[in-house]
LUMVEX-300889 format. One line per field, with one value per residue: residue in three letters; x, y, z of N, C-alpha, C in turn. Coordinates in steps of 0.2 Angstrom, whole numbers, plus 5000, padded with zeros to 4 digits. Atoms other than C-alpha are relative to their C-alpha. Layout:
<pts>
rest: [ALA	...];
n_east: [X	...];
n_north: [Y	...];
n_up: [Z	...];
ca_east: [X	...];
ca_north: [Y	...];
ca_up: [Z	...];
c_east: [X	...];
c_north: [Y	...];
c_up: [Z	...];
</pts>
This chain:
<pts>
rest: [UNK	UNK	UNK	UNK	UNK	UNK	UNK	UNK	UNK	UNK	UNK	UNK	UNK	UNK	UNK	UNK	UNK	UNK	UNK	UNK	UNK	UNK	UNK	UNK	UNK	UNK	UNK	UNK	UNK	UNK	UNK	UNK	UNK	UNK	UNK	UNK	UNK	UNK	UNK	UNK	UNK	UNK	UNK	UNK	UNK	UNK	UNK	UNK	UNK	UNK	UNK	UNK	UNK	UNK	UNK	UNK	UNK	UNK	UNK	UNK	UNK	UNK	UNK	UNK	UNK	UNK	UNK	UNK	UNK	UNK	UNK	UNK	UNK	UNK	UNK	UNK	UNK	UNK	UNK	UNK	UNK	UNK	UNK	UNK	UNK	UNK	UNK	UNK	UNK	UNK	UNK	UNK	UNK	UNK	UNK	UNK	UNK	UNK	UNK	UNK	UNK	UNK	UNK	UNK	UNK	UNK	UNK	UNK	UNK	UNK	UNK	UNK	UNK	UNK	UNK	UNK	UNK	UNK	UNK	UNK	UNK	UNK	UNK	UNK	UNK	UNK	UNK	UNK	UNK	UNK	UNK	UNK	UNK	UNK	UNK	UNK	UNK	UNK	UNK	UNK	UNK	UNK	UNK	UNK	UNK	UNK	UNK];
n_east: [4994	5001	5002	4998	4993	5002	5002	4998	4998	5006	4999	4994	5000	5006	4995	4994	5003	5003	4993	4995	5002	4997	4990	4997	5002	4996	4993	5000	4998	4996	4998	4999	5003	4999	4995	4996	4995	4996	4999	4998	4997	4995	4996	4993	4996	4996	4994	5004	5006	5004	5004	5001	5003	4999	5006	5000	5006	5001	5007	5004	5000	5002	5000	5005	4998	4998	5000	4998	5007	5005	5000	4996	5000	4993	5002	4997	5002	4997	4996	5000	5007	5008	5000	4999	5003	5000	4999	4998	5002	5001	5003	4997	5000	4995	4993	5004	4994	5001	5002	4995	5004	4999	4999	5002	4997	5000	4998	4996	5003	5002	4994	5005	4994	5001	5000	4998	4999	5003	5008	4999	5003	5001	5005	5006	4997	5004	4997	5005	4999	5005	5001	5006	5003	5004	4996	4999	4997	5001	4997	4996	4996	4994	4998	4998	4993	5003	4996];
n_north: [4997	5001	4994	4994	4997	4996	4993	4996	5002	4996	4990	4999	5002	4994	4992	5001	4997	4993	4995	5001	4993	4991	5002	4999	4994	4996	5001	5000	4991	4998	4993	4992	4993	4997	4992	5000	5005	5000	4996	5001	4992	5002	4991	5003	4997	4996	4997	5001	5002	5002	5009	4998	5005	5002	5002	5003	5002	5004	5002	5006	5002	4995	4993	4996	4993	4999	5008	4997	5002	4995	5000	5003	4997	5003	5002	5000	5002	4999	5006	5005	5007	4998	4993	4996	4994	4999	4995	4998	5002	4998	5005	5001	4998	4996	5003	5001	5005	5009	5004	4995	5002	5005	5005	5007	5003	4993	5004	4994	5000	4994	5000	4998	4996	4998	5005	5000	5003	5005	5001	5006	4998	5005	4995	5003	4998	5002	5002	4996	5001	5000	5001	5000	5005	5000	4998	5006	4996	5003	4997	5003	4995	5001	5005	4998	4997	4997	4991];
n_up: [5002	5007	5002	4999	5007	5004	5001	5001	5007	5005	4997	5006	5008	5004	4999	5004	5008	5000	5002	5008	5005	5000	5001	5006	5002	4999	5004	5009	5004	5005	4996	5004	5000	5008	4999	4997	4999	4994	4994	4993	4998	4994	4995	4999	4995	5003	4994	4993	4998	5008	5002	5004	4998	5007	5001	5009	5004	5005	5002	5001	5007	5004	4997	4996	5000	4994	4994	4992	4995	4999	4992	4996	4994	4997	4993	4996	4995	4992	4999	5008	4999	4997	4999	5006	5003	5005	4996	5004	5007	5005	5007	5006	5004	5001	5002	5007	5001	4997	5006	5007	5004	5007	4999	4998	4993	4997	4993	4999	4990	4998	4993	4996	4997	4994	4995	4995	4996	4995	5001	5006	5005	5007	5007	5005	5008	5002	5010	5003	5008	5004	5006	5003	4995	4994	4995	4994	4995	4994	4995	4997	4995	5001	4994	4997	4997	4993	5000];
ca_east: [5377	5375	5361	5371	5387	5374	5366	5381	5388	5372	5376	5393	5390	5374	5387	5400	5388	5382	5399	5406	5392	5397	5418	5416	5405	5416	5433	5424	5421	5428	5444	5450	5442	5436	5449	5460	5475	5487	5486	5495	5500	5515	5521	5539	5547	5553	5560	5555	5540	5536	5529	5528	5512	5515	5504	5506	5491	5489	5475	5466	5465	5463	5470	5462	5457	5459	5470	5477	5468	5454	5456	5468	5465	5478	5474	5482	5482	5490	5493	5489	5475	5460	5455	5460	5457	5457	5468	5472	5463	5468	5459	5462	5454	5466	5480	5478	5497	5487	5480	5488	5478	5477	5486	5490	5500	5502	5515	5518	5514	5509	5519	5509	5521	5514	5517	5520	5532	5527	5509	5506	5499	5490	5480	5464	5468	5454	5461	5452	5450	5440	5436	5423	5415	5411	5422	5430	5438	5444	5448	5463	5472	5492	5501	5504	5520	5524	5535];
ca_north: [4599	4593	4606	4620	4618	4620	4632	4641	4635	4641	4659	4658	4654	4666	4680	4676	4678	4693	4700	4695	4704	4720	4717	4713	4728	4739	4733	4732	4752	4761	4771	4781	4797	4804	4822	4814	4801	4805	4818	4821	4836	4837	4852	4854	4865	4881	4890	4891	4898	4894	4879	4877	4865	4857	4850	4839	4834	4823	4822	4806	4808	4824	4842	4852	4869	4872	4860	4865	4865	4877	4876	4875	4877	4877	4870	4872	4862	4863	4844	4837	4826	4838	4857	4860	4877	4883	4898	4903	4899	4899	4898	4899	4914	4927	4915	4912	4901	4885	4881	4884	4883	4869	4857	4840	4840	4855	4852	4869	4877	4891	4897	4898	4911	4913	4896	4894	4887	4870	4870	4855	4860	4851	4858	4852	4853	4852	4846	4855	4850	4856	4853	4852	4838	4847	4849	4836	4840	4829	4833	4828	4831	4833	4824	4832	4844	4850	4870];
ca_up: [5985	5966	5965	5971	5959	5946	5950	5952	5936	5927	5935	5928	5911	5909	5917	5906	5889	5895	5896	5879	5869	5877	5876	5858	5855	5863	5854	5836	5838	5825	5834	5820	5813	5798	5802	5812	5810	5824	5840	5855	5865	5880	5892	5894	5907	5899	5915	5934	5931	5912	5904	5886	5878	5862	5851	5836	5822	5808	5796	5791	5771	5765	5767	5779	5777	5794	5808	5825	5839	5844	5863	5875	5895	5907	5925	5942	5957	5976	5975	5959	5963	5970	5970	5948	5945	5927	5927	5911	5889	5874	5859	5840	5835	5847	5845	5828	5827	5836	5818	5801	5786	5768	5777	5781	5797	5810	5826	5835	5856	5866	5883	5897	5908	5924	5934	5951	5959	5969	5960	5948	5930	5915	5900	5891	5872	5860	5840	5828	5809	5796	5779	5764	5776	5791	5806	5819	5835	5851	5866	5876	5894	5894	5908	5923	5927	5945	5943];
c_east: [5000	4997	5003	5005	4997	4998	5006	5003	4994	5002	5005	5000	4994	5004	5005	4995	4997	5005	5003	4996	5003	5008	4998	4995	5003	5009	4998	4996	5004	5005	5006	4994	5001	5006	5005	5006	5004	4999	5002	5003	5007	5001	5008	5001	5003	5005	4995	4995	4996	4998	4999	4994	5001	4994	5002	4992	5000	4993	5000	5004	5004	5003	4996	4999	5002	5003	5003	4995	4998	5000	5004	4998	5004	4996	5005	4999	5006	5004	4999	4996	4992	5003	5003	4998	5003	5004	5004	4997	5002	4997	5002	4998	5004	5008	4999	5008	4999	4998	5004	4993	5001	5006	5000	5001	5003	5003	5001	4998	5000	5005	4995	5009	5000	5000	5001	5004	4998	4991	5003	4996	4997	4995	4997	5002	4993	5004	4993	5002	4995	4999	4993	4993	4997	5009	5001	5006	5001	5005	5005	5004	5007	5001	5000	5006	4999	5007	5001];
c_north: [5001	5007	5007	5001	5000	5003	5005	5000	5004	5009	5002	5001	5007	5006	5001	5001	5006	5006	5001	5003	5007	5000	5000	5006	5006	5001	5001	5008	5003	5005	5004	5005	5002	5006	4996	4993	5000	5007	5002	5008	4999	5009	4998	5008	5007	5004	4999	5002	5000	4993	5003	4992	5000	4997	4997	4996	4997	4999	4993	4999	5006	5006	5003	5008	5003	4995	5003	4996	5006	5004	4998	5004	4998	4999	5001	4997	5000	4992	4995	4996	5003	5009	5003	5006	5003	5009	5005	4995	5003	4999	5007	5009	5009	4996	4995	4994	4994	4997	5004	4997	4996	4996	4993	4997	5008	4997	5011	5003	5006	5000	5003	5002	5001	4995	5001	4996	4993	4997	4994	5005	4995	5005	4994	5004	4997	5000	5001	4998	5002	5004	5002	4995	5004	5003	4994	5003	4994	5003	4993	5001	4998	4996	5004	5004	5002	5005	4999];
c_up: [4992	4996	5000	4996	4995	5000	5000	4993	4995	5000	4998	4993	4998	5002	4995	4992	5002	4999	4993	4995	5000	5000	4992	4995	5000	4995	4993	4999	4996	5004	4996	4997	4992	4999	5001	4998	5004	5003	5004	5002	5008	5002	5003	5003	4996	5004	5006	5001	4991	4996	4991	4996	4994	4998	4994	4997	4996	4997	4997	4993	4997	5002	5003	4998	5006	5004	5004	5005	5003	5007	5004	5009	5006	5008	5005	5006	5005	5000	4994	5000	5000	5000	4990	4999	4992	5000	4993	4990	4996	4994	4994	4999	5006	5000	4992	4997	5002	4994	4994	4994	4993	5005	5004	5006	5003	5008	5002	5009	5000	5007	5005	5005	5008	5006	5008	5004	5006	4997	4993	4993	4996	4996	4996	4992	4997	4994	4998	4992	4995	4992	4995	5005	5004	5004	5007	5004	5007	5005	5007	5007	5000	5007	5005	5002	5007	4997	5005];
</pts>
């Protein structure tokens, strides 16, 4: 019996250092952004079959030459869980209002018009920034609404 609760004990303690490398690898990533300081986006209800999908940005340091975001795709599902189908994109360069340009912070939305009654929605948002650096972009999905 002695043998057995060390051996589990062994098995314990070698399980448990194997986990705390990877935990304190994961937390000491860096989770800010050369572009970015703050981003969030939401969809609020316009009428019974419109939706409107907001977007606010923040940059890091620096003005931006460009900030918005570059891409937004609207999704539609029957039950809100399974079956997403993609039913409507926008991006920046024929909606040219999702980005403004030389600045620091950019909040503003698009109206997706065509909802359905009883169908749930959500939107894939990419945030878009770019500078003398280069270009930074994440991708984010809104919450769910049901129309």
């Amino acid at each position: 019996m002695k043998k057995y609760i060390r051996f589990v004990s062994i098995i314990l303690v070698l399980s448990m250092l194997l986990v705390i490398p990877s935990y304190a690898e994961s937390i000491a990533e860096p989770r800010g952004s050369a572009f970015f300081a703050a981003y969030g986006t939401d969809l609020y209800k316009a009428s019974a079959t419109s939706f409107e999908i907001w977007f606010d940005v923040d940059s890091n340091v620096d003005m931006m030459d460009v900030l918005g975001v570059s891409e937004i795709v609207v999704y539609r599902s029957a039950n809100g869980q399974t079956g997403w189908t993609d039913v409507r994109t926008y991006d920046m360069e024929d909606y040219p209002e999702m980005t403004e340009t030389n600045s620091y912070s950019y909040v503003n939305y698009v109206t997706y018009d065509n909802a359905w009654s009883g169908y749930y929605y959500t939107a894939y948002v990419t945030f878009y920034a770019k500078d003398s650096r280069g270009i930074g972009e994440r991708d984010v999905y809104t919450e769910i609404i049901l129309m």
